[in-house]
N, CA and C atoms as an extended XYZ file, in Angstrom:
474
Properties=species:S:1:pos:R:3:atomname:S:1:resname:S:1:resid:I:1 pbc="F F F"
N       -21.976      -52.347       69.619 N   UNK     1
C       -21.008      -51.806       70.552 CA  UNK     1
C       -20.811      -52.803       71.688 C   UNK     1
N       -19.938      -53.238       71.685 N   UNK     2
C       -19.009      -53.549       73.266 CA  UNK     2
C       -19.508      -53.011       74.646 C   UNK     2
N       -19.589      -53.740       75.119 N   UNK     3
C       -19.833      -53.205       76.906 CA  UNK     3
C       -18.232      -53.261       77.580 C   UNK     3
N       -17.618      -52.573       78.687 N   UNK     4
C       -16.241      -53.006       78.828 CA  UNK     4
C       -16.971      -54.232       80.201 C   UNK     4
N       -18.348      -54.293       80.323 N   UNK     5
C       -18.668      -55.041       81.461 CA  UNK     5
C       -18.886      -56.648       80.844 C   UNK     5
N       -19.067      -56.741       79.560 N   UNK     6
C       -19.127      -58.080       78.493 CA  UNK     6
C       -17.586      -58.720       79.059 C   UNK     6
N       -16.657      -57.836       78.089 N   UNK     7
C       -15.644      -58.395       78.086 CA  UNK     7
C       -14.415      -57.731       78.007 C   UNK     7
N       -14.374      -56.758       78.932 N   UNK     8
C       -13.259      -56.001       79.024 CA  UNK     8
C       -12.798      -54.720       78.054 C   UNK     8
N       -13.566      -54.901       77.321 N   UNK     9
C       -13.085      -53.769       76.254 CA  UNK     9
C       -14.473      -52.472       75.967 C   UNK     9
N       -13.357      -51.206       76.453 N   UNK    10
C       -14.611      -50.341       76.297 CA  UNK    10
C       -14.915      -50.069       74.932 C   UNK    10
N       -16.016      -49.337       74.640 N   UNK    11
C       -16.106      -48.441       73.641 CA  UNK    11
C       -15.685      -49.059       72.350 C   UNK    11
N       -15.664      -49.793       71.655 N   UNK    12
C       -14.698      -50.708       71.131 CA  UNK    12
C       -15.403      -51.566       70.035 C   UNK    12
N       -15.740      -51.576       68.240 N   UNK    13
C       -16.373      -52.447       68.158 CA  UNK    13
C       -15.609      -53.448       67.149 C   UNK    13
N       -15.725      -54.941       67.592 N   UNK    14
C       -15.123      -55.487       67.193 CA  UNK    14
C       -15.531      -56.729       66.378 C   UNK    14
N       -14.719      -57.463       65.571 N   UNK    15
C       -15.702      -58.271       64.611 CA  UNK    15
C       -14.976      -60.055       65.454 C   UNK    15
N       -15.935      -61.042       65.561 N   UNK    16
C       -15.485      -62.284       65.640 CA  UNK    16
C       -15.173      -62.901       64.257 C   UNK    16
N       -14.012      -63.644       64.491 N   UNK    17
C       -13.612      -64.346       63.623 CA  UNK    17
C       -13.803      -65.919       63.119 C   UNK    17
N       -13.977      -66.213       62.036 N   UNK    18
C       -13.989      -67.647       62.471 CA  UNK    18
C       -13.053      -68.428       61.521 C   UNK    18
N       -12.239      -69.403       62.412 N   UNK    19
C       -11.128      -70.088       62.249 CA  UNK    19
C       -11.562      -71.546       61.939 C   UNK    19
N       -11.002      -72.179       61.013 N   UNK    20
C       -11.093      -73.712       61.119 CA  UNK    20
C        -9.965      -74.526       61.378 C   UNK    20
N        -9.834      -75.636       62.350 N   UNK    21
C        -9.085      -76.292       62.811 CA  UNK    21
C        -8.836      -77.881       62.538 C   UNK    21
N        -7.741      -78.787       61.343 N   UNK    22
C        -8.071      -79.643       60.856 CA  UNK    22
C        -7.305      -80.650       61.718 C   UNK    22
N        -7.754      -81.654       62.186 N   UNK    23
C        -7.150      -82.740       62.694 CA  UNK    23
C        -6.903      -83.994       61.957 C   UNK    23
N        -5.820      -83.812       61.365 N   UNK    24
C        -5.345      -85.076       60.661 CA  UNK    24
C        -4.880      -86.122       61.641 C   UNK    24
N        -5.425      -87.295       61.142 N   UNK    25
C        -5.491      -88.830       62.480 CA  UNK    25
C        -4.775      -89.642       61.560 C   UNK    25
N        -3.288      -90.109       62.058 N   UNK    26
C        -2.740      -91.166       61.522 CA  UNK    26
C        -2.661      -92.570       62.684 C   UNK    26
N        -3.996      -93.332       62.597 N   UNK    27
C        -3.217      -93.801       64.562 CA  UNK    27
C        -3.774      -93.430       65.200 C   UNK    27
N        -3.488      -93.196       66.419 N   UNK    28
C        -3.140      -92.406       67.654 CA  UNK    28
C        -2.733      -91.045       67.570 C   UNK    28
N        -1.934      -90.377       66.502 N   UNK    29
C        -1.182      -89.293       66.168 CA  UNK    29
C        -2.269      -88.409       65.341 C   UNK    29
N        -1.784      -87.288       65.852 N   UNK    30
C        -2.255      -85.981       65.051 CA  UNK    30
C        -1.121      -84.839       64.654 C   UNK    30
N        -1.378      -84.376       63.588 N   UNK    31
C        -0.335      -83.494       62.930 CA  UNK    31
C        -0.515      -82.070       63.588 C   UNK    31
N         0.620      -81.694       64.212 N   UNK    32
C         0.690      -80.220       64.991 CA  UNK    32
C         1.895      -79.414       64.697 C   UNK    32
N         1.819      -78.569       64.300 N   UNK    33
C         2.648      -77.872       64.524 CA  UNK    33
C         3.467      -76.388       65.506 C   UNK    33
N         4.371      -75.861       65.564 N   UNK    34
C         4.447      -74.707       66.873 CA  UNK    34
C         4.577      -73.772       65.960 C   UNK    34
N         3.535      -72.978       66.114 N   UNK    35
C         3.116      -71.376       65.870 CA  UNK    35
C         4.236      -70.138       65.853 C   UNK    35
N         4.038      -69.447       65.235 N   UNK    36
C         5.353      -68.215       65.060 CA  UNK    36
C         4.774      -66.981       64.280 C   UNK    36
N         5.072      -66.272       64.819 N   UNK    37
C         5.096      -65.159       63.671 CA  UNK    37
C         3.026      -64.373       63.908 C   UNK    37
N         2.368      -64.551       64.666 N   UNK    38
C         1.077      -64.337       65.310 CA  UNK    38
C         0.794      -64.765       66.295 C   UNK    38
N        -0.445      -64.684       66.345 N   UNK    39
C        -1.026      -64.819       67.971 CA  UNK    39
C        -1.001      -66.038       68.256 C   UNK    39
N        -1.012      -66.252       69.547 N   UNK    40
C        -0.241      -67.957       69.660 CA  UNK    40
C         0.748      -68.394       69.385 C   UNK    40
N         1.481      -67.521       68.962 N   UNK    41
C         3.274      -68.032       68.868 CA  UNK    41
C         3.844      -68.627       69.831 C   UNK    41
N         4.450      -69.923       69.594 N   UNK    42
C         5.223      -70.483       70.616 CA  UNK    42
C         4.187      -71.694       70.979 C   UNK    42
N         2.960      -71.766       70.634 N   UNK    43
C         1.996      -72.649       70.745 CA  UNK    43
C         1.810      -73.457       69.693 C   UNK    43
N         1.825      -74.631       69.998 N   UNK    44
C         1.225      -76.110       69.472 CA  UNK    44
C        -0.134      -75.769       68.654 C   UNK    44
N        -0.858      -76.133       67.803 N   UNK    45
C        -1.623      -76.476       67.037 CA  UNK    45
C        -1.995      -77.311       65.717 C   UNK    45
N        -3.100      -78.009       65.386 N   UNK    46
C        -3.456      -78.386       64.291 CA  UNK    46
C        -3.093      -77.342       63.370 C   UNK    46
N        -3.268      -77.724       61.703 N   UNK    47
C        -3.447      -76.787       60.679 CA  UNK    47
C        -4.443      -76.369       60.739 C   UNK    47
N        -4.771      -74.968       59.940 N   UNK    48
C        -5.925      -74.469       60.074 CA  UNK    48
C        -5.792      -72.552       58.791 C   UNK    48
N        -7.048      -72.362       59.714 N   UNK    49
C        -6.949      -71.194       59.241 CA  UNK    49
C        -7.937      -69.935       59.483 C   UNK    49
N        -8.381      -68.930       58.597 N   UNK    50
C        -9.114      -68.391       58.394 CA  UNK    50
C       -10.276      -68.682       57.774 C   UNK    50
N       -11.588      -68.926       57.858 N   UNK    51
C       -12.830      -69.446       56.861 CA  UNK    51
C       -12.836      -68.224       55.832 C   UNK    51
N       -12.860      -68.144       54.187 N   UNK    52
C       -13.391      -67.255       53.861 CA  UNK    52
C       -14.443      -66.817       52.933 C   UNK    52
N       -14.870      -65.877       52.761 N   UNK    53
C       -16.171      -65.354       52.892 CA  UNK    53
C       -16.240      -66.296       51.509 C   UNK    53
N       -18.133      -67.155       51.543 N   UNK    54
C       -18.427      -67.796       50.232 CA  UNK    54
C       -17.650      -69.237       50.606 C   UNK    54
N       -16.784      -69.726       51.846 N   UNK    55
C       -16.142      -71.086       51.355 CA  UNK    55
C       -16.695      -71.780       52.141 C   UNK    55
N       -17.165      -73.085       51.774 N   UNK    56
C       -17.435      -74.321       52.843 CA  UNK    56
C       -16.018      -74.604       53.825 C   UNK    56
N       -17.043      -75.532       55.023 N   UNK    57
C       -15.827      -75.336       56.135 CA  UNK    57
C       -15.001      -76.856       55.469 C   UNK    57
N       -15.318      -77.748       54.878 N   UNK    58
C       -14.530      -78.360       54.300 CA  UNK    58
C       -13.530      -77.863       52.968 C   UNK    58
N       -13.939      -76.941       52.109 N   UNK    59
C       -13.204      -76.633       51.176 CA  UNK    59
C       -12.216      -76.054       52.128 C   UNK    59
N       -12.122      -74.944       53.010 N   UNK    60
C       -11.408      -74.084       53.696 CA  UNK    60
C       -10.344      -75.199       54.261 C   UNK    60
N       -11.048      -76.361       54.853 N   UNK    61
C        -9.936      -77.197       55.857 CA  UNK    61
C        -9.045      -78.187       54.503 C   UNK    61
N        -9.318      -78.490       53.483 N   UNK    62
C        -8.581      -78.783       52.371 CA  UNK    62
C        -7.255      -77.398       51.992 C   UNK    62
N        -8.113      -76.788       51.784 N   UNK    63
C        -7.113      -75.107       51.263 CA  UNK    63
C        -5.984      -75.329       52.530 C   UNK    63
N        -6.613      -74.844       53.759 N   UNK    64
C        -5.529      -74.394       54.314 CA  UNK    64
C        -4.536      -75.998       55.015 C   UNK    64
N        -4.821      -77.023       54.639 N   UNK    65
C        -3.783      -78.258       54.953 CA  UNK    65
C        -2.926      -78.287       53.566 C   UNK    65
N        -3.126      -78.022       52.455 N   UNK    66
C        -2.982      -77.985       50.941 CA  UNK    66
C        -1.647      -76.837       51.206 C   UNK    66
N        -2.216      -75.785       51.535 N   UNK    67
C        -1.006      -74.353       52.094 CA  UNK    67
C        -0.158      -74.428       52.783 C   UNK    67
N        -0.683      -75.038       54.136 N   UNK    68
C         0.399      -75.076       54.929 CA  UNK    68
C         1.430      -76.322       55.432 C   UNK    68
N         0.694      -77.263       54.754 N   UNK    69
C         1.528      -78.772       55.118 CA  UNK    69
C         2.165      -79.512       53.174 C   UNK    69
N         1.373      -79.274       52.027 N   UNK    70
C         1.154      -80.180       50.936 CA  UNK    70
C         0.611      -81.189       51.212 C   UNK    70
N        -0.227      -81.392       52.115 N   UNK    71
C        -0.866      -82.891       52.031 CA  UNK    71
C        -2.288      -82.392       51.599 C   UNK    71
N        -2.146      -83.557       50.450 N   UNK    72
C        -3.795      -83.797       49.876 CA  UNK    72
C        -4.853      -84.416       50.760 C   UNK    72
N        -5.846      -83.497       51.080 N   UNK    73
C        -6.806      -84.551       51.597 CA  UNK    73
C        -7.611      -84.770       50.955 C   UNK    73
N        -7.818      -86.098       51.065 N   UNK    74
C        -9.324      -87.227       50.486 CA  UNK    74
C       -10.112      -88.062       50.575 C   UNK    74
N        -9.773      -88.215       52.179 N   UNK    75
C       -10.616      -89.159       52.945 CA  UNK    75
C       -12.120      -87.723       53.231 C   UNK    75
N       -13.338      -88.519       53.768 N   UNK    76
C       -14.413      -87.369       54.527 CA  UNK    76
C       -13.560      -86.735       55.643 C   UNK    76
N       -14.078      -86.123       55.412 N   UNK    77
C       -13.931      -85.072       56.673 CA  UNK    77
C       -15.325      -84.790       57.633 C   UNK    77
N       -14.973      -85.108       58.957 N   UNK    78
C       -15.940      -84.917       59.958 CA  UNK    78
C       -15.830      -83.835       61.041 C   UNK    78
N       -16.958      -83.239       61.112 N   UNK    79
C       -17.528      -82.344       62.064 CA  UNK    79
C       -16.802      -82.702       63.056 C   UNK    79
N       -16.093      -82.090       64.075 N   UNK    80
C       -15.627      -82.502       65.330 CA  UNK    80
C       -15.962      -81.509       66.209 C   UNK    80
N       -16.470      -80.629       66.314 N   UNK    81
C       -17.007      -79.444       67.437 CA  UNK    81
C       -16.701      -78.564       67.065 C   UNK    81
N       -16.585      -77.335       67.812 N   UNK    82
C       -16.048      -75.781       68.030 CA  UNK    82
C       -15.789      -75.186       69.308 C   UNK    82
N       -15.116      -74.539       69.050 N   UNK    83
C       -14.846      -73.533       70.700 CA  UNK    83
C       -14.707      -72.341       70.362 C   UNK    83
N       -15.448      -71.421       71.515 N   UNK    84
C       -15.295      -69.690       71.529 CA  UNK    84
C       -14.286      -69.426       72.440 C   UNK    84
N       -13.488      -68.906       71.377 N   UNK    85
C       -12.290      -68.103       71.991 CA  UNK    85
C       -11.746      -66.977       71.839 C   UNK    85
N       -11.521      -66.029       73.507 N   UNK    86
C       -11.246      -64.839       73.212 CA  UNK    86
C        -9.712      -64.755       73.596 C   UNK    86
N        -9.062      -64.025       72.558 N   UNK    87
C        -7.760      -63.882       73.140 CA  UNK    87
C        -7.685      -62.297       73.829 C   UNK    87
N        -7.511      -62.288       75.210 N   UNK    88
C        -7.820      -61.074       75.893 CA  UNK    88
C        -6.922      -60.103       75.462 C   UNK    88
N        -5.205      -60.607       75.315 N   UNK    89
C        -4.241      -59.880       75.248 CA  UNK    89
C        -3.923      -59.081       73.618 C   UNK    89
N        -4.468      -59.862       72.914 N   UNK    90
C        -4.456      -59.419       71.907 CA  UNK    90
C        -5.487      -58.578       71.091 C   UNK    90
N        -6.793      -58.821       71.715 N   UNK    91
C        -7.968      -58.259       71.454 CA  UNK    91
C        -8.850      -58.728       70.499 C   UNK    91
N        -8.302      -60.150       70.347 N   UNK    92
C        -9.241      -61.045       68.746 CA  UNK    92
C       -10.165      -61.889       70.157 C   UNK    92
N       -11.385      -62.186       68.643 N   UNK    93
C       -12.258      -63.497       69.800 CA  UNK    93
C       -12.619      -64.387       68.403 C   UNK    93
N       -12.538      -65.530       68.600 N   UNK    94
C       -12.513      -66.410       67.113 CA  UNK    94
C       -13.322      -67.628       68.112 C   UNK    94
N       -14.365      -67.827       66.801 N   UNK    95
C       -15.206      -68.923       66.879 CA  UNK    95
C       -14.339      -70.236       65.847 C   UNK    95
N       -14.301      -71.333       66.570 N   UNK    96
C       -12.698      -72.106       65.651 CA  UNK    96
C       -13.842      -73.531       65.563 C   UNK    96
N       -13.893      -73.393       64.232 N   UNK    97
C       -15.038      -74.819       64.269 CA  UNK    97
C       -13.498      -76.185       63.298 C   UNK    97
N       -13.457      -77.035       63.859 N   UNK    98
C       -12.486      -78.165       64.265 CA  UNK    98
C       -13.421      -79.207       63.378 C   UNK    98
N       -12.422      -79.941       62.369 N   UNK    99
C       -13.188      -80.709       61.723 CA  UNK    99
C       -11.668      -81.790       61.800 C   UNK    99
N       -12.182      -83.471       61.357 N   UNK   100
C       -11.133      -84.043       61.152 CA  UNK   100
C       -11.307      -85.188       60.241 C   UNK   100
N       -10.321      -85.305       59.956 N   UNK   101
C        -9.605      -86.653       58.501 CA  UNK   101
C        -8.682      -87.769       59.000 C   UNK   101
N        -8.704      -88.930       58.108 N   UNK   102
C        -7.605      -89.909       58.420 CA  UNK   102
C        -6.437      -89.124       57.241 C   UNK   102
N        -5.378      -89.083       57.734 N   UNK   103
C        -4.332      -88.732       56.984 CA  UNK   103
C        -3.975      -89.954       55.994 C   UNK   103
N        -3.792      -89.281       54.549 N   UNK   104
C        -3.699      -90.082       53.585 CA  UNK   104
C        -2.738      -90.500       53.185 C   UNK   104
N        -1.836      -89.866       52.589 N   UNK   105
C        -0.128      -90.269       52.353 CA  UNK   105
C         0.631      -89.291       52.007 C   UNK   105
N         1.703      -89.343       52.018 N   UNK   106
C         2.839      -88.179       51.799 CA  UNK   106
C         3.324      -87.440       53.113 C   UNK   106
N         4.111      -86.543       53.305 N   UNK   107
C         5.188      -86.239       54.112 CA  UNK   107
C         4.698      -84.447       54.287 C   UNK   107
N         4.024      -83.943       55.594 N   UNK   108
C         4.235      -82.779       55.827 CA  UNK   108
C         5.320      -82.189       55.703 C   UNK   108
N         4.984      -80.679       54.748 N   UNK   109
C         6.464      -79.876       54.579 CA  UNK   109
C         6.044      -78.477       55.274 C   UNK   109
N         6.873      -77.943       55.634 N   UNK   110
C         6.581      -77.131       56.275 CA  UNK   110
C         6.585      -75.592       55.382 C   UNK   110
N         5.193      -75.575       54.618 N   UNK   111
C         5.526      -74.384       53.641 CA  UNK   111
C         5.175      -73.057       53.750 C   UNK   111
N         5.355      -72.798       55.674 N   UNK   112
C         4.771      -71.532       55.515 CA  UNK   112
C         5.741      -71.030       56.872 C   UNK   112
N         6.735      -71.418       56.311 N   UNK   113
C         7.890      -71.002       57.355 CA  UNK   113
C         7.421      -70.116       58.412 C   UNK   113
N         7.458      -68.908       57.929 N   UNK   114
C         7.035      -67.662       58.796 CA  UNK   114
C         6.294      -67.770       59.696 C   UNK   114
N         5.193      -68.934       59.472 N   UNK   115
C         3.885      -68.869       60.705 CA  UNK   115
C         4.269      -70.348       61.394 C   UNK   115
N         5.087      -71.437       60.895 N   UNK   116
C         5.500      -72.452       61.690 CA  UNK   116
C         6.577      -72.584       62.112 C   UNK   116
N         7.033      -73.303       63.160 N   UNK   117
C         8.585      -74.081       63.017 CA  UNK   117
C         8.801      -75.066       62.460 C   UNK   117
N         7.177      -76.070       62.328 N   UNK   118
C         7.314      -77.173       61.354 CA  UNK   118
C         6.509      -77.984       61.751 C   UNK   118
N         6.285      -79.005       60.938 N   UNK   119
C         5.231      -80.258       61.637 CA  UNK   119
C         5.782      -81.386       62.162 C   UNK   119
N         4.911      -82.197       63.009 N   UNK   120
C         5.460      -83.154       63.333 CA  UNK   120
C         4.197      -84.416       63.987 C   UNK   120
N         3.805      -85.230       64.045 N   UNK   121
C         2.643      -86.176       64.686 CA  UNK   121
C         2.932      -86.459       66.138 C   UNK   121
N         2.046      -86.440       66.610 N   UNK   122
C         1.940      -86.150       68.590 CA  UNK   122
C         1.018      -87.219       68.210 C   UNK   122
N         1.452      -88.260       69.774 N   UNK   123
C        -0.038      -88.693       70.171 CA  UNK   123
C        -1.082      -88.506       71.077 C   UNK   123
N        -1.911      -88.678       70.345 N   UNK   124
C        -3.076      -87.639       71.451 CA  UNK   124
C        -2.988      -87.784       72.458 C   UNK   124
N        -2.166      -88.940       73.056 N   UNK   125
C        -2.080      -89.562       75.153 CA  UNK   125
C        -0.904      -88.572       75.736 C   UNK   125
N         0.164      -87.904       74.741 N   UNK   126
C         0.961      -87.238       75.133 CA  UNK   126
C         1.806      -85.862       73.949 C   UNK   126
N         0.403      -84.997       74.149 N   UNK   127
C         0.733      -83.480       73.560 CA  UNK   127
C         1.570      -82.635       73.776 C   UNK   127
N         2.390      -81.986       72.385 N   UNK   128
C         2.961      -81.306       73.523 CA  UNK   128
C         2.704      -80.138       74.027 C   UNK   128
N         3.384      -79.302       74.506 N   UNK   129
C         2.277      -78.032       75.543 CA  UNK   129
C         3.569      -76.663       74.997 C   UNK   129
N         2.758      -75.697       74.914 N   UNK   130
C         1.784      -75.246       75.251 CA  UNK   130
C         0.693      -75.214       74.257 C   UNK   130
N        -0.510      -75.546       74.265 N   UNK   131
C        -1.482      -75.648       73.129 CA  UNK   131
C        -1.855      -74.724       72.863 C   UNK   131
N        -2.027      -74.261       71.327 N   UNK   132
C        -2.827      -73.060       70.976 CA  UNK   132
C        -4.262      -72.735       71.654 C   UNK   132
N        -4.549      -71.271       72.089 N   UNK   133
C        -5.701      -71.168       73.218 CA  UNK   133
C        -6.584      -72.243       72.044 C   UNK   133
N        -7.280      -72.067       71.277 N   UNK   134
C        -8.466      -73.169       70.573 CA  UNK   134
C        -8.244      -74.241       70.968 C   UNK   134
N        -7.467      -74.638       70.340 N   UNK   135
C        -6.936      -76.250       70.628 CA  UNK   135
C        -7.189      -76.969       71.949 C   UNK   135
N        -6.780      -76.054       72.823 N   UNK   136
C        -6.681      -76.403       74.172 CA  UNK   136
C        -8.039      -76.364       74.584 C   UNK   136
N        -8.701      -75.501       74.188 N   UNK   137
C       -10.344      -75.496       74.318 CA  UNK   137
C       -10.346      -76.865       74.228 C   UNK   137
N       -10.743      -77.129       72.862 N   UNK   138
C       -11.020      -78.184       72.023 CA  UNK   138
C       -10.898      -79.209       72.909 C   UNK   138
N        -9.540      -79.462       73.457 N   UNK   139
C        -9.206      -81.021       73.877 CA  UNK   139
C        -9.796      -80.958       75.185 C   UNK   139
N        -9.835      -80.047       76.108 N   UNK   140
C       -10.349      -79.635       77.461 CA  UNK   140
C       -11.921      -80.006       77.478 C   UNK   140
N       -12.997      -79.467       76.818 N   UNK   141
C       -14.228      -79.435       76.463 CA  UNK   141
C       -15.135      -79.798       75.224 C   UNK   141
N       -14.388      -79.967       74.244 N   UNK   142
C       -14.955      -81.172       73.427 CA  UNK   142
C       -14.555      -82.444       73.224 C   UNK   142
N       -13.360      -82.179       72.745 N   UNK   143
C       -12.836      -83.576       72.313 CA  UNK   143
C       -13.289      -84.786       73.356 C   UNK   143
N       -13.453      -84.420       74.507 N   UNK   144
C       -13.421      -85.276       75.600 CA  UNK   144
C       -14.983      -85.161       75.346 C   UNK   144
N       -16.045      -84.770       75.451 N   UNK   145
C       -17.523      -85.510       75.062 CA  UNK   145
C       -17.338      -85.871       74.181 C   UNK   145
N       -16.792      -85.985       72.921 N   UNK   146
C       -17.181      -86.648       71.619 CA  UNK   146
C       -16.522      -88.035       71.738 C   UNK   146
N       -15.473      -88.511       72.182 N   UNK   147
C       -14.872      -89.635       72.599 CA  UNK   147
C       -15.690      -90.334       73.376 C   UNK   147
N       -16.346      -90.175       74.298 N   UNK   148
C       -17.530      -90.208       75.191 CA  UNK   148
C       -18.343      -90.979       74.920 C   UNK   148
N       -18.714      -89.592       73.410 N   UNK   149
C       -20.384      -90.081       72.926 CA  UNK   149
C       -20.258      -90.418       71.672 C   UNK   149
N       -18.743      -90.671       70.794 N   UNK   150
C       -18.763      -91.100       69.178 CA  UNK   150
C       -19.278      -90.438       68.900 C   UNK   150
N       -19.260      -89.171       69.059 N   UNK   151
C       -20.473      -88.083       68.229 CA  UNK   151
C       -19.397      -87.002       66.913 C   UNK   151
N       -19.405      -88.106       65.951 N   UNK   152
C       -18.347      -87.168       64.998 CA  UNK   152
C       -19.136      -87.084       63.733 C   UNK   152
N       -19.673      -86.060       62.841 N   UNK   153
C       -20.724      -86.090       61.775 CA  UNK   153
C       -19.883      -85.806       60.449 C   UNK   153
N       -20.342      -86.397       59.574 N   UNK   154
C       -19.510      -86.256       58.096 CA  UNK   154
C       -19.917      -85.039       57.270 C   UNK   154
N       -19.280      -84.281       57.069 N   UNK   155
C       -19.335      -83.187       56.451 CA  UNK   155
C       -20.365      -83.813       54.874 C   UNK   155
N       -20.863      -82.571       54.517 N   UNK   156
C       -21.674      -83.174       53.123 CA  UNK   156
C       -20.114      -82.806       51.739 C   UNK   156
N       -20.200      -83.686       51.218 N   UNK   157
C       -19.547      -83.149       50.268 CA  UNK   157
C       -19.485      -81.938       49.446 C   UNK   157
N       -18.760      -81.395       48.941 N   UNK   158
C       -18.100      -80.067       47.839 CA  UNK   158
C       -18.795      -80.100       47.194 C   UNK   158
């Protein structure tokens, strides 16, 4: 049970979620797209998704770039942090663990209409805004130690 003195919500029991967040690196550039159709609409983000039950966080960050962009990934994929995030207004709180790849080849399509407006590569010196609440975590409080400290770990393989 919920305290409403935790986090605002009385009586209330609720499950955390956990999201994965893939950062494809071409460059300087990362693949983002603006959100629609859910929470964070109107917001900037990496691809990503839901983790689900039984999947590695690399199979999951393959699946959901595979779904929502067609790009194959096949470079490693590395650990890049996580952030806890509660969305107050909506009543979700998602633990978003952020992993990333060098982008390999081919052309983001945008195949999930409903939840994007589309993709496009930003460079990380100039994002555009408004960032999905994670994301914005992310770049606010991790991304910035790991740049720091080169602290990026390679996922074990599938």
């Amino acid at each position: 049970m919920v305290e409403k003195s935790d986090v605002g919500v009385a009586d209330v029991k609720q499950n955390v979620r956990v999201g994965v967040g893939v950062i494809l690196m071409r460059g300087t550039k990362i693949l983002m797209g603006k959100r629609k159709g859910s929470h964070g609409a109107g917001t900037y983000s990496v691809p990503g998704g839901h983790l689900e039950f039984g999947e590695t966080v690399g199979t999951c960050a393959k699946r959901e770039v595979l779904e929502e962009t067609g790009i194959v990934v096949h470079d490693p994929i590395f650990q890049a942090g996580y952030t806890n995030d509660h969305f107050e207004e909506e009543g979700k709180h998602y633990a978003t663990l952020f992993v990333a790849s060098r982008f390999n080849e081919g052309e983001a399509q945008n195949l999930e209409p409903e939840k994007c407006e589309g993709w496009d590569w930003y460079d990380l010196a100039e994002l555009p805004e408004p960032l999905f609440l994670p994301f914005k975590n992310y770049m606010e409080k991790v991304y910035v130690s790991l740049k720091a400290n080169e602290g990026m770990t390679r996922l074990r393989p599938d």
